[in-house]
C-alpha positions in Angstrom: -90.1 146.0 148.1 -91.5 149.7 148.7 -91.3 153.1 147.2 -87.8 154.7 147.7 -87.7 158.4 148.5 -85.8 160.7 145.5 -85.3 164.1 146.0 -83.2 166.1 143.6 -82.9 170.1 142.9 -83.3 172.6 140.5 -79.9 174.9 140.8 -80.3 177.7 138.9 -77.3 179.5 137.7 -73.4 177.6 137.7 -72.5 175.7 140.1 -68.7 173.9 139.4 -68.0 169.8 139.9 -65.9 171.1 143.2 -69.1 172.8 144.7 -70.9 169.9 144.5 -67.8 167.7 145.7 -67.8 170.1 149.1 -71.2 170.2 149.7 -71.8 166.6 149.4 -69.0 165.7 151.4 -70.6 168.6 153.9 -74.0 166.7 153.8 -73.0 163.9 154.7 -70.7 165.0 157.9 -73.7 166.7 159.1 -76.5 164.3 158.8 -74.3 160.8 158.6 -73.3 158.2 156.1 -76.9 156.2 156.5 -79.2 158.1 155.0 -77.6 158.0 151.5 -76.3 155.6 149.3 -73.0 156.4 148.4 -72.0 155.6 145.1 -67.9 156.6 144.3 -68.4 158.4 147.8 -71.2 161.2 146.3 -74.7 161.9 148.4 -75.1 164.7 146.1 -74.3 164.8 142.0 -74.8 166.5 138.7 -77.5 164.7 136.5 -77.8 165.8 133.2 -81.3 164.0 133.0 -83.9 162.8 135.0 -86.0 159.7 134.6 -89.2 159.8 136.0 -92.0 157.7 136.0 -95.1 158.4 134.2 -97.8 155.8 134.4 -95.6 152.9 133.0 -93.1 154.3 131.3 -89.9 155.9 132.1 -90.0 159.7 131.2 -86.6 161.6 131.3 -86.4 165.7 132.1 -83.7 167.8 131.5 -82.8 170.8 133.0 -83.1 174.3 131.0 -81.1 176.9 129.8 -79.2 177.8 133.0 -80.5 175.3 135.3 -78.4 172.4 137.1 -79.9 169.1 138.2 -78.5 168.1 141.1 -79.8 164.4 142.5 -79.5 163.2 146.0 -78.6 159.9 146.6 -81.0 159.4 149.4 -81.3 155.7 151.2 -84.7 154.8 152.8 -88.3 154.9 152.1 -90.8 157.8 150.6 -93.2 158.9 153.4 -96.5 160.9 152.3 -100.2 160.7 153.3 -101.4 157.2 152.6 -97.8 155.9 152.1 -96.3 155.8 155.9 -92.9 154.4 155.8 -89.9 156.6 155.5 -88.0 158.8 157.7 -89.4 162.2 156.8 -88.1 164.4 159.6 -84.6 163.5 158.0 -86.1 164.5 154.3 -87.4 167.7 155.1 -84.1 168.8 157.4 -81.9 168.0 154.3 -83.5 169.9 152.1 -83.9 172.7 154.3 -80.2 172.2 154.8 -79.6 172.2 150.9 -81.6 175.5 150.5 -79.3 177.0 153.2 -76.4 176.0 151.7 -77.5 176.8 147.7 -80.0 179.0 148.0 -80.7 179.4 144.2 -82.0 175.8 144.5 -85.6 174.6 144.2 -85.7 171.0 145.7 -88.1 168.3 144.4 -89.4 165.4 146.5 -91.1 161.9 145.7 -90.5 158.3 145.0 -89.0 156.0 142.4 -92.6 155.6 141.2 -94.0 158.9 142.3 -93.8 161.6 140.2 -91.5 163.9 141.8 -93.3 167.3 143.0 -91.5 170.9 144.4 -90.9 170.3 148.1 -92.7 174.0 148.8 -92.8 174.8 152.4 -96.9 174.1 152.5 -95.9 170.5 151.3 -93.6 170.2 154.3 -95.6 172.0 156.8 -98.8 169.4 155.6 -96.6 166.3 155.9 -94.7 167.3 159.3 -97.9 168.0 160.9 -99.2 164.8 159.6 -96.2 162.9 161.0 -96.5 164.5 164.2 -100.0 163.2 164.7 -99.6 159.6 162.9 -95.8 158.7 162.2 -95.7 155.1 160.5 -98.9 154.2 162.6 -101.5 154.0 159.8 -99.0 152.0 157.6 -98.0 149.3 160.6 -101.8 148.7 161.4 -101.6 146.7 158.2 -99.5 144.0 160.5 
């Protein structure tokens, strides 16, 4: 077992079920079928909550007045400093794609037992530089 990557967004403003329908199905033709799980064919979705972990219970958000959740349905590992693993090159192009395509959305990014965080671009400039210089090499000298 490991820590899977979740990302999901912030939308602000309405988006319809159809939106979400294209742009999924757009996602997915641009960055393949194998980096989401694709549950009734949907890499992107509407969530009316979000369950987080918080120490060791489950905590569940909800979006504001005006705000859509939108979760991605991403398949693989999370990849940060100390935790080596996942594909993060992948991560941060999808949600630079997402903010191309939306741009009204503010995307968050952690684990299934990380407390998600907002993916700013200092986060992603920190964590590409850092898999430049180590990629999964800290986390396979364990082997």
């Amino acid at each position: 077992m490991g820590i899977y990557v979740e990302m999901f967004g912030v939308f602000k403003g309405e988006i319809s079920q159809e939106q979400v329908d294209q742009t999924a199905n757009e996602l997915v033709k641009h960055f393949g079928c194998e980096h989401f799980y694709l549950y009734d064919n949907k890499a992107l979705e509407i969530a009316d909550v979000i369950g987080i972990f918080e120490d060791e219970d489950v905590m569940e958000i909800t979006p504001k007045e005006g705000e859509r959740f939108l979760r991605l349905s991403l398949c693989g590992y999370f990849y940060t400093i100390g935790y080596e693993r996942g594909n993060y090159p992948i991560y941060q192009s999808i949600a630079q794609w997402l903010e191309s395509k939306l741009p009204s959305i503010e995307i968050y990014y952690g684990g299934d037992s990380v407390y998600p965080v907002p993916f700013t671009q200092e986060l992603r400039d920190i964590l590409r530089e850092y898999y430049a210089q180590t990629r999964h090499k800290k986390y396979m000298q364990n082997f």
